[in-house]
ChimeraX commands (.cxc) that place a marker at each C-alpha (Angstrom):
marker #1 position 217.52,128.21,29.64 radius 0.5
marker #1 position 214.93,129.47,32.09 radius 0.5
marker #1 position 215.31,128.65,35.76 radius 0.5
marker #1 position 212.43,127.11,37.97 radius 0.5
marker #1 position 211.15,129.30,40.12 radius 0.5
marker #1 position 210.24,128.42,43.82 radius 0.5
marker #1 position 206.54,129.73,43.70 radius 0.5
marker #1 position 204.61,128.64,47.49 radius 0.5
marker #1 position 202.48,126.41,44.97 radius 0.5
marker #1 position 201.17,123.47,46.78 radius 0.5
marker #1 position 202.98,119.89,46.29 radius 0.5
marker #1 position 201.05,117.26,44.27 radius 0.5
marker #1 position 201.22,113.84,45.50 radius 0.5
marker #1 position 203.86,112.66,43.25 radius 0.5
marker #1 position 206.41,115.84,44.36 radius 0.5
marker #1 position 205.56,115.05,47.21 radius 0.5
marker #1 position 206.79,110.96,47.11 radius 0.5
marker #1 position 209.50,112.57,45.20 radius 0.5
marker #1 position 210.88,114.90,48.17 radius 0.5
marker #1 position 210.28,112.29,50.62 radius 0.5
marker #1 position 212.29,109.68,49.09 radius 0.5
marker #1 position 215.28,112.56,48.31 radius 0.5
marker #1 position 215.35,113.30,51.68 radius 0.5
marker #1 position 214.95,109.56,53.08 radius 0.5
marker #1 position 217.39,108.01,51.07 radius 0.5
marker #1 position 220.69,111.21,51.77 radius 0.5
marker #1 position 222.36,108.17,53.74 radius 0.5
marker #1 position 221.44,104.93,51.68 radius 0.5
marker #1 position 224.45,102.72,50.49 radius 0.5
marker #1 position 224.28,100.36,46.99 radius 0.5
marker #1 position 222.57,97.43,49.62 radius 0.5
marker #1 position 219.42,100.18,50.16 radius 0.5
marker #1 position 219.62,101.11,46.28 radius 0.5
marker #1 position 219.59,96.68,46.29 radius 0.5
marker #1 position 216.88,96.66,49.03 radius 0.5
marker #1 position 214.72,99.17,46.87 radius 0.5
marker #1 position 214.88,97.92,43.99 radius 0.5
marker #1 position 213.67,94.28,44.81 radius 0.5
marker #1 position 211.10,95.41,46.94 radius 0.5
marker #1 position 208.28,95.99,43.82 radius 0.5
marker #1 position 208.63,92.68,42.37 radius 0.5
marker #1 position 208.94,90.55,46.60 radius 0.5
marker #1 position 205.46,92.68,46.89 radius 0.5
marker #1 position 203.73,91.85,43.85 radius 0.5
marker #1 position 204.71,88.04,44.41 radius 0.5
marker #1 position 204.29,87.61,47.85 radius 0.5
marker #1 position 202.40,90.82,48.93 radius 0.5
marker #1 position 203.08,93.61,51.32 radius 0.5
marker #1 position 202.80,92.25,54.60 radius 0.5
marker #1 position 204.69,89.21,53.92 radius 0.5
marker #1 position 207.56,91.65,52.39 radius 0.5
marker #1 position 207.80,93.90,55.31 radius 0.5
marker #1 position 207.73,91.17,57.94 radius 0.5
marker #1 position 210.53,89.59,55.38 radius 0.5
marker #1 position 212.09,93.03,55.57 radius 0.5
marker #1 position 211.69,93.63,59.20 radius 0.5
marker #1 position 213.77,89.94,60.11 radius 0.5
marker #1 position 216.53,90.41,57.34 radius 0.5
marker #1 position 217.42,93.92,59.09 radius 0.5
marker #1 position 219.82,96.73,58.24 radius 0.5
marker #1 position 219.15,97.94,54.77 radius 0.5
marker #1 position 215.80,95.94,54.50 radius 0.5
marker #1 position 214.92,97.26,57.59 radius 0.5
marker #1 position 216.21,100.92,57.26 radius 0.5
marker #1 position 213.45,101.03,53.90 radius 0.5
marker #1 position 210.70,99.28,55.06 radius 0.5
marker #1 position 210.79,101.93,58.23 radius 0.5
marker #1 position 211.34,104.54,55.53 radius 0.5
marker #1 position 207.99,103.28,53.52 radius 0.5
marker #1 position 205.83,102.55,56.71 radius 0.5
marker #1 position 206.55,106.42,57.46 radius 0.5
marker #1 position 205.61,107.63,54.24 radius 0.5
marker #1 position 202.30,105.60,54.69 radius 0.5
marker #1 position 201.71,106.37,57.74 radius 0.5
marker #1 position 202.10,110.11,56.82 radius 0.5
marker #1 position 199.48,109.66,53.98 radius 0.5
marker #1 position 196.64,107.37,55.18 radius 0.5
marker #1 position 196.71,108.69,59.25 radius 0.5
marker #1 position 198.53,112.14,58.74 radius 0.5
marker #1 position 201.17,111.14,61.26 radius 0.5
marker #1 position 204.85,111.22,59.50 radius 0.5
marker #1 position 206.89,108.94,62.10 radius 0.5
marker #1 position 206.97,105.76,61.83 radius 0.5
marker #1 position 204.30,103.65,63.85 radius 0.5
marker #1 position 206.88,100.73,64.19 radius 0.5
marker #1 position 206.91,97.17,63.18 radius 0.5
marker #1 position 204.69,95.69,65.31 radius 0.5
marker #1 position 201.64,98.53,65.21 radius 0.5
marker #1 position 201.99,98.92,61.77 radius 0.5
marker #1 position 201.16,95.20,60.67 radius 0.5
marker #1 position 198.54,94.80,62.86 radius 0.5
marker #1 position 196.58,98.09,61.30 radius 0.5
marker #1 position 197.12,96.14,58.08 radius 0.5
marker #1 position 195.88,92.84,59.45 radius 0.5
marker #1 position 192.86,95.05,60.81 radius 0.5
marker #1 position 192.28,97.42,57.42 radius 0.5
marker #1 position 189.15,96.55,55.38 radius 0.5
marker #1 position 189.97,95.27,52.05 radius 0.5
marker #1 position 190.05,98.24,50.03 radius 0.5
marker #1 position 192.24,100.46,52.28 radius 0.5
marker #1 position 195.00,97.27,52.55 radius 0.5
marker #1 position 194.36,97.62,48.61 radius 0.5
marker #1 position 194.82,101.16,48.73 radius 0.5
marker #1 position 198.06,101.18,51.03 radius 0.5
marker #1 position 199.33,98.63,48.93 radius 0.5
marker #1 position 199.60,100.80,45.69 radius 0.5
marker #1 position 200.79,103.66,47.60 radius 0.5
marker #1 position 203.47,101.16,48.65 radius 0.5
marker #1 position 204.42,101.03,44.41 radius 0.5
marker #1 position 203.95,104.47,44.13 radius 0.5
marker #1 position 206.60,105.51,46.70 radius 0.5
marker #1 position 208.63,102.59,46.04 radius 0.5
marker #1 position 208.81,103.53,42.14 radius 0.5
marker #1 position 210.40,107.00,43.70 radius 0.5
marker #1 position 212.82,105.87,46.31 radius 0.5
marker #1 position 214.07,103.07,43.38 radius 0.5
marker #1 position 215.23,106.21,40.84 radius 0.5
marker #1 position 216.11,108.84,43.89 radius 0.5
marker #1 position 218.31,106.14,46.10 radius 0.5
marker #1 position 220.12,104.89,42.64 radius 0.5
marker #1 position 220.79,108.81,41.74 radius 0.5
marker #1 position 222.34,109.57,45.16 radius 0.5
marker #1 position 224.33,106.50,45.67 radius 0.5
marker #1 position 225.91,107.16,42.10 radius 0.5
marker #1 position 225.65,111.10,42.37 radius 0.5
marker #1 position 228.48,110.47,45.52 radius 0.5
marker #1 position 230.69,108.19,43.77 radius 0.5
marker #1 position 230.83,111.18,41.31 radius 0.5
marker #1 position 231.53,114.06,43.77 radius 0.5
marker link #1:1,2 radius 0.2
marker link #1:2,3 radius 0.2
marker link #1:3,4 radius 0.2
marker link #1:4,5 radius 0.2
marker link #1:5,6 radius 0.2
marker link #1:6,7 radius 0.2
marker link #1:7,8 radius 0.2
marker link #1:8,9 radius 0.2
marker link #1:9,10 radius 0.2
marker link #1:10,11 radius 0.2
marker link #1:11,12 radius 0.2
marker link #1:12,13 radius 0.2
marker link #1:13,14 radius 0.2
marker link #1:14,15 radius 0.2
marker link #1:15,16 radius 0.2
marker link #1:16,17 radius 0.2
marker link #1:17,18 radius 0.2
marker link #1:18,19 radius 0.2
marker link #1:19,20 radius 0.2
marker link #1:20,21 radius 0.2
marker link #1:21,22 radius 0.2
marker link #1:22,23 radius 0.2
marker link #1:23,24 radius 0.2
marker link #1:24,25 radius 0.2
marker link #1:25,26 radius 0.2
marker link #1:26,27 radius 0.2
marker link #1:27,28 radius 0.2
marker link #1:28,29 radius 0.2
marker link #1:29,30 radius 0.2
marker link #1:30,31 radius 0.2
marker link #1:31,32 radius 0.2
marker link #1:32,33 radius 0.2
marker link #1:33,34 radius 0.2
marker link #1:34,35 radius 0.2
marker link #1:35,36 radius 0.2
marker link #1:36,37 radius 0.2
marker link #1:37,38 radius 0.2
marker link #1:38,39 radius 0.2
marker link #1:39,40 radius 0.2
marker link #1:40,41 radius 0.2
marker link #1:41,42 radius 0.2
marker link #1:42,43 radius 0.2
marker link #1:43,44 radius 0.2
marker link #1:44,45 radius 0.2
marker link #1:45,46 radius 0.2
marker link #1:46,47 radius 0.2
marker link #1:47,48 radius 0.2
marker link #1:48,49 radius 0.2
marker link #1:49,50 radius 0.2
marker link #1:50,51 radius 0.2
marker link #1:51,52 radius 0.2
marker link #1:52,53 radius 0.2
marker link #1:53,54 radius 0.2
marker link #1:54,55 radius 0.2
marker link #1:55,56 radius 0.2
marker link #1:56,57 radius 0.2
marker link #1:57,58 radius 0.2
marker link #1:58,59 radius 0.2
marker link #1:59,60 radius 0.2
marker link #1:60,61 radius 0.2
marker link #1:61,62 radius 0.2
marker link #1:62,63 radius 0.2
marker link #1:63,64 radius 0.2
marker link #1:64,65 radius 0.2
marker link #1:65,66 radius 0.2
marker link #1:66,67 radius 0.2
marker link #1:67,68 radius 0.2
marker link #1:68,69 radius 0.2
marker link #1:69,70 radius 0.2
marker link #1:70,71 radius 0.2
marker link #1:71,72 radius 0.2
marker link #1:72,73 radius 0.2
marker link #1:73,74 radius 0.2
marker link #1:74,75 radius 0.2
marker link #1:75,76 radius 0.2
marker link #1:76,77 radius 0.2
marker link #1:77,78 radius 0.2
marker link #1:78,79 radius 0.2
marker link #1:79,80 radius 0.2
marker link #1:80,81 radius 0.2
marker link #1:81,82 radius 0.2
marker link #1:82,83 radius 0.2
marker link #1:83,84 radius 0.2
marker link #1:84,85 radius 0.2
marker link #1:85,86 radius 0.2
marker link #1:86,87 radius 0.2
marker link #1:87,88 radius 0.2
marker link #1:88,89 radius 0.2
marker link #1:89,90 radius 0.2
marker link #1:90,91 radius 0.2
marker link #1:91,92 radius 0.2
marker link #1:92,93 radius 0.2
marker link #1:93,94 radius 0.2
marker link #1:94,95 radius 0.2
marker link #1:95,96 radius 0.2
marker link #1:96,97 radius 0.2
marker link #1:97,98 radius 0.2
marker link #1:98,99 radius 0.2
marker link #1:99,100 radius 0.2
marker link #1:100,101 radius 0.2
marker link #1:101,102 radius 0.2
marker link #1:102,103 radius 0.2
marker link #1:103,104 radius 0.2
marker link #1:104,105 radius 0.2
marker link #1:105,106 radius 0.2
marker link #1:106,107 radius 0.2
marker link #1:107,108 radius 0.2
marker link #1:108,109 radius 0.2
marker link #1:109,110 radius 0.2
marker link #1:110,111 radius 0.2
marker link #1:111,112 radius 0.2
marker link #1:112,113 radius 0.2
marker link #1:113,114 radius 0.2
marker link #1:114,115 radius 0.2
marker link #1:115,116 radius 0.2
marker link #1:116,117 radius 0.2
marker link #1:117,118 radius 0.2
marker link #1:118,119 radius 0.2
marker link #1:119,120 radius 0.2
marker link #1:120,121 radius 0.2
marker link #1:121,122 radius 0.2
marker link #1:122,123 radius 0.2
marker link #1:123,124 radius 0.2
marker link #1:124,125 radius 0.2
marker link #1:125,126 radius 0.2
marker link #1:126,127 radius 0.2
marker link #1:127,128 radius 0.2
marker link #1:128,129 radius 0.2
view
């Protein structure tokens, strides 16, 4: 079987989501696997902002992914990769025209497809070890 190699070829976006929710989720217990597994479905019924403020009062594992995805999309719509907080964060959604709210939104799936396989892997990958 042939090996990959590690070429300096440049990421694309979804190796990219893919490494960030590896490394985001080395710490995550079964409640974050829990936490980021719901959070597609709370989104597409309630919608993001309404999730994360959801998220940001339930704390602990909610809390610990929704800072996790408002880095990521911080990272990919301002180029910043910390998180901008609770407070800044929903008020540059309140304040984003409709399509980039859109746009942030289905990054929001995108990643949140990612951290629901990479969290589940680790989490079971330890009981294993």
């Amino acid at each position: 079987m042939n090996t990959l190699t590690n070429k300096a070829a440049p990421l694309t976006l979804e190796q990219q989501r893919a490494q960030d929710t590896w490394n985001q989720c080395q710490a995550y217990t079964k409640d974050h696997v829990n936490v980021a597994k719901s959070l597609p479905a709370l989104i597409m019924n309630s919608g993001l902002m309404q999730v994360l403020a959801f998220c940001h009062e339930k704390g602990k594992a909610n809390e610990q992914v929704a800072t996790h995805l408002r880095t990521w999309l911080n990272q990919r719509f301002n180029g910043v990769a910390r998180d901008p907080g609770f407070e800044p964060f929903m008020q540059s959604l309140i304040k984003a025209p409709p399509a980039t709210f859109q746009a942030v939104t289905t990054e929001a799936f995108a990643w949140l497809r990612w951290m629901r396989q990479m969290s589940s892997a680790r989490v079971n990958q330890d009981k294993k070890d």
